[in-house]
N, C-alpha and C positions, 0 to 999 in steps of 0.2 A: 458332594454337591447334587442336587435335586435337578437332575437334568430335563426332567421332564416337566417340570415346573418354567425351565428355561424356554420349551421348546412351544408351551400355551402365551399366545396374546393374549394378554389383557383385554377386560370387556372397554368399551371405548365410553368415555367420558360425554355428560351434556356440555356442550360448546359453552364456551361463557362468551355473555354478552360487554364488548368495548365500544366505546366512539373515539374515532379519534378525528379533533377538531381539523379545521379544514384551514391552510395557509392563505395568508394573503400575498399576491401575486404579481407581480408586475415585470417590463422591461425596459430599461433603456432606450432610446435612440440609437446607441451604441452597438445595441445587443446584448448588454449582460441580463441577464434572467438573474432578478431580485426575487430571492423568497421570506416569509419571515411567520414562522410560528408564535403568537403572542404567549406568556405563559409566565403569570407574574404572580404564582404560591410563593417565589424565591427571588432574590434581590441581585439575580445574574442573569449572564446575558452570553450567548457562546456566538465566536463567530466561524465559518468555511467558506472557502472562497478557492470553487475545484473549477478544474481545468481541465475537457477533454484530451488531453497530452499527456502523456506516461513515459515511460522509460523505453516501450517499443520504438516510440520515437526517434528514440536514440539514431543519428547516424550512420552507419556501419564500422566507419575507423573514425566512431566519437564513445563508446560503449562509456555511459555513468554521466554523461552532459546533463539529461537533465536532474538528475540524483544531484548534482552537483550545485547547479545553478536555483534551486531550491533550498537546496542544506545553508547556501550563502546567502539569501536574500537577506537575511537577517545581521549579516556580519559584516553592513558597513551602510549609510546609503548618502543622499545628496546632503543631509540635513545632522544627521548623525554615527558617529564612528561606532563599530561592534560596541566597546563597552558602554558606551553613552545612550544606544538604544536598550541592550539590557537593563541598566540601570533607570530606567525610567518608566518600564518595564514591571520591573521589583517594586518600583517606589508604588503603583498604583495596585500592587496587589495581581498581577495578571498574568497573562501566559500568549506568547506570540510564534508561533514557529510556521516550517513549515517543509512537507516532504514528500516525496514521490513514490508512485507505484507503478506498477506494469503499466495501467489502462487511464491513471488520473495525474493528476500532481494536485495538492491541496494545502492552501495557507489557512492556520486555525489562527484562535486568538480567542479569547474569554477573559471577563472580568465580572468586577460588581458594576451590577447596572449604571449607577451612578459616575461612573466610569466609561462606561461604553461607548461613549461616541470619543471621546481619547482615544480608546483602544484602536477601532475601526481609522480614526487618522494615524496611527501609527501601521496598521495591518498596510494603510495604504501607499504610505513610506516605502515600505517595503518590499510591494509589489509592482509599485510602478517609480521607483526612483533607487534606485540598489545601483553602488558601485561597483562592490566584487574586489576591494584591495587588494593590493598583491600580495600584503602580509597576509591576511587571512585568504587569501588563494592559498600560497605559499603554504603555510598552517593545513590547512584541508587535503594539499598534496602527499602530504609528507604523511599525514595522521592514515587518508585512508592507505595507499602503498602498502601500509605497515600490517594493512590489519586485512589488505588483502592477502599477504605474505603469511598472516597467519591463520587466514581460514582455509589454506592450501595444505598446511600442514593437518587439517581436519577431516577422519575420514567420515562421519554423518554429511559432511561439505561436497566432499568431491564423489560422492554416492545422490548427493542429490541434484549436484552438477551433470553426473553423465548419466540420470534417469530422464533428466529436462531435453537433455539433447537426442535421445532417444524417442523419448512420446513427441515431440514437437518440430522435431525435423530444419529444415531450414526458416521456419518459423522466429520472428522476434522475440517468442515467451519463450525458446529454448536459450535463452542468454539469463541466466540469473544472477552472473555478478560481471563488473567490467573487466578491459586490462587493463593491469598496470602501467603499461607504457602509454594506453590512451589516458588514465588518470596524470601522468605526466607533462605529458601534451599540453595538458590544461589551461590555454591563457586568457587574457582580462577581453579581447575582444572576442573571441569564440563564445563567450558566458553572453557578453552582452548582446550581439549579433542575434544569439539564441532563443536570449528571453524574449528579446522584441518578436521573434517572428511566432514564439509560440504562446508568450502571453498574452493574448487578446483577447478582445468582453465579446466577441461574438461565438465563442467556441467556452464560454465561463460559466457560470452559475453563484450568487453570492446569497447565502442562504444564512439565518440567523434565529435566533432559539432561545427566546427570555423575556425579561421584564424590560418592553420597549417598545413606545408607541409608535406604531409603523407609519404615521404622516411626520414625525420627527425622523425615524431613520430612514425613509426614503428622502428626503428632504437633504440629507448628511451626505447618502447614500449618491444619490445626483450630484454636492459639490464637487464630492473627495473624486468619483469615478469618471462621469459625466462629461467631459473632453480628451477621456480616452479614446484612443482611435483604434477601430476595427483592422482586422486583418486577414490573411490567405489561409481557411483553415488545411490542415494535411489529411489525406484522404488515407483513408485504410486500404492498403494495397497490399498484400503479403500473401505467399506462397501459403495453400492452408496445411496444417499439422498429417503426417503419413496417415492413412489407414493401414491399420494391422490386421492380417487374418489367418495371424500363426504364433505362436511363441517366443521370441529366440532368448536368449540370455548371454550378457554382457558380463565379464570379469575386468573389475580394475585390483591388479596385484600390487600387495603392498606388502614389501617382506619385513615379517619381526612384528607384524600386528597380531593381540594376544586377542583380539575379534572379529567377526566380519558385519559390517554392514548392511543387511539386504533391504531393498528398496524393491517393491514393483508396484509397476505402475502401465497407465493407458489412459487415455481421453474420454473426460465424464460430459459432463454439459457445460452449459457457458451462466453464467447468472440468472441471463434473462428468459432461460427455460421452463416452463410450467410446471415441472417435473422438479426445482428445485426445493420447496420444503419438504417432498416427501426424500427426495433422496440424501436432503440435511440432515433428516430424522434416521433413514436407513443406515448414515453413516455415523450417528451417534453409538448407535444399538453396535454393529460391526465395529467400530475401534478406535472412538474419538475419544474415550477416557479410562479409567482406573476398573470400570466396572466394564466394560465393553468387553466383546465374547472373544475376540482376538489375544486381548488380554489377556484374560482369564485365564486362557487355553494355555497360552506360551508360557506365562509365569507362573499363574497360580498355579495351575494341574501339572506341567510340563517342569518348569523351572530354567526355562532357555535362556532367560531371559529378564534382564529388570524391568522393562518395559518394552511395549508391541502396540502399534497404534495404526489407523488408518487418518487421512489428511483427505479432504474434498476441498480443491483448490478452483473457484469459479470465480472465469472472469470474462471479459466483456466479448470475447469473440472465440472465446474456447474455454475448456477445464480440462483438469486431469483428478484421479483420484490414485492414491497411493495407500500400498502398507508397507511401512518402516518397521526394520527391528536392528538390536543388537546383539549376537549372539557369540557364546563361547565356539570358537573354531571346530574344537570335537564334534557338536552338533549343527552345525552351517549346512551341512547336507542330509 
C-alpha cells in the first residue's frame, strides 16, 4: 500500500452550486407546526409526524414505554383492529408505522398522492385514537422479553451496553435497551395515560414531502388535527454525561468466548454543533466503512480482524464517538 499517497489530501474540489426550494409553513392554533415541501416530478407523497419525546423520557422504573407505545399505535385503534388497519393499509398501496428514538418519537406513512389524504386520516387513527389491546399488548410483551433475552446472550450487545454506561454516566442515553421486567409491567393504562401526556401538537412537528397542494392538505391538515388539545411539555432536566481526563479500562468476562469485543469510546458533539459536517467527514475517513484507515489497518495489513469501524453517534444534547472491533483473543492485547 502507497502510504504516502494516504497521508497527501486531495486538492479540494469547486463547490457545486444547489437550491433548495423553500417550504411552506404554517401553525395550528393548537401548536402543531405544519410543514410541507411541494415536489410533484412523482406521483407520492411521504408523511412524519415527530415528536420532541424520545425514549430519554422514559420513566425510571418505565425503561421502553415509549418504544412501546409507539411500536402499538398501530395495533389496534377506536375505529379499527391491528389487522383491519393493515389491511387497508396494503389495499391503498402504502406504508404506515411508527417508532422511537433517544431524542424524537416519529409516526411516518407514504403513499401515491392520489391516496394521500386517506393515508394522513389513517396516520391520524393512529395517533390520536390507539387502544393498545391487550392481545397485542400481550403479543408485544412476550415478543420483546424474548428478544431482549437474546441480545443478553450478544457480546457486540453487552460491549455496547457497558461503553453507554461508561461515557454517559447517570445520564438517560446511558440506557440503551430496557428491562425486562419493566417490559412486563406493561399495562393498557400506563400506554394510554402515557401517550396523552406526551402526545401533544404543541411539542409536534407534522411535515410532508410530495405531490400535494398545500391549501388542500392544510385544509385536511386542520380537520383530521385541529381539536387536538395541547398539553404540559417535559423539560430536559438530567444530570449531564461525566467528563473524563484520564483512561481507565473496563473488562466484562465472558468465559469460553473464542473473541473479544473491544469498544472505546468518549463524548463527541451533539448534532446541532457547528463542527458537525467536518467531523461527519473526519469520521468517514477514520472508520465508517470498508475503506477507512482503521480498517485497513486491522484487517487489510494486520489481519485482526473481519471488520474495525468507528460510529459518531450525535444527538440532541450530547454524542459519543466510538471504535468497535472484533478480535481473535491471541491478539486482544
Amino acid at each position: 500500500m502507497d502510504t504516502a499517497f494516504r497521508k497527501s489530501p486531495p486538492a479540494p474540489l469547486a463547490p457545486i452550486a444547489f437550491d433548495i426550494s423553500q417550504p411552506f409553513r404554517t401553525t395550528l392554533s393548537n401548536g402543531l407546526e405544519v410543514v410541507l415541501f411541494e415536489e410533484k416530478r412523482l406521483p407520492l407523497v411521504s408523511f412524519r409526524l415527530a415528536f420532541r419525546s424520545g425514549d430519554i423520557n422514559d420513566p425510571k422504573d418505565g425503561t421502553g414505554l415509549t418504544s412501546a407505545v409507539a411500536t402499538l399505535l398501530t395495533e389496534g385503534t377506536e375505529t379499527y383492529t391491528s389487522k383491519q388497519l393493515a389491511e387497508k393499509v396494503e389495499r391503498l398501496g402504502a406504508s404506515l408505522g411508527a417508532h422511537s428514538s433517544d431524542d424524537f418519537t416519529t409516526v411516518s406513512a407514504s403513499a401515491l398522492s392520489l391516496y394521500a389524504l386517506e393515508v394522513l386520516d389513517l396516520m391520524a387513527e393512529a395517533i390520536l385514537r390507539p387502544t393498545f389491546p391487550e392481545n397485542e399488548l400481550d403479543l408485544y410483551r412476550r415478543n420483546t422479553v424474548e428478544h431482549l433475552k437474546f441480545q443478553r446472550s450478544q457480546s457486540p450487545f453487552l460491549a455496547g451496553e457497558q461503553a453507554a454506561r461508561l461515557v454517559y454516566g447517570s445520564h438517560p442515553y446511558a440506557t440503551v435497551s430496557p428491562k425486562a421486567s419493566d417490559i412486563e409491567a406493561l399495562g393498557q393504562d400506563t400506554l394510554r395515560a402515557f401517550r396523552s401526556q406526551t402526545y401533544i401538537p404543541n411539542t409536534a412537528m407534522l411535515i410532508a414531502v410530495g405531490d400535494i397542494n398545500s391549501d388542500e392538505f392544510v385544509k385536511e391538515v386542520e380537520r383530521q388535527f385541529g381539536s387536538w388539545q395541547q398539553g404540559t411539555a417535559a423539560f430536559d432536566n438530567y444530570a449531564p454525561p461525566p467528563h473524563r481526563d484520564k483512561r481507565t479500562i473496563t473488562i466484562v468476562d465472558r468465559p469460553g468466548s473464542a473473541q473479544s469485543n473491544i469498544v472505546l469510546g468518549n463524548l463527541a458533539i451533539e448534532r446541532t454543533s457547528p463542527d458537525y459536517f467536518s467531523v461527519l467527514v473526519m469520521n468517514q475517513v477514520l472508520g465508517a466503512g470498508a475503506s477507512s484507515r482503521i480498517f485497513m489497518n486491522l484487517r487489510e495489513e494486520k489481519g485482526y480482524t473481519y471488520g474495525a469501524y468507528t460510529r459518531l453517534n450525535t444527538k440532541r444534547l450530547a454524542g459519543d464517538l466510538e471504535a468497535t472491533a472484533e478480535v481473535r483473543n491471541e491478539v486482544t492485547g
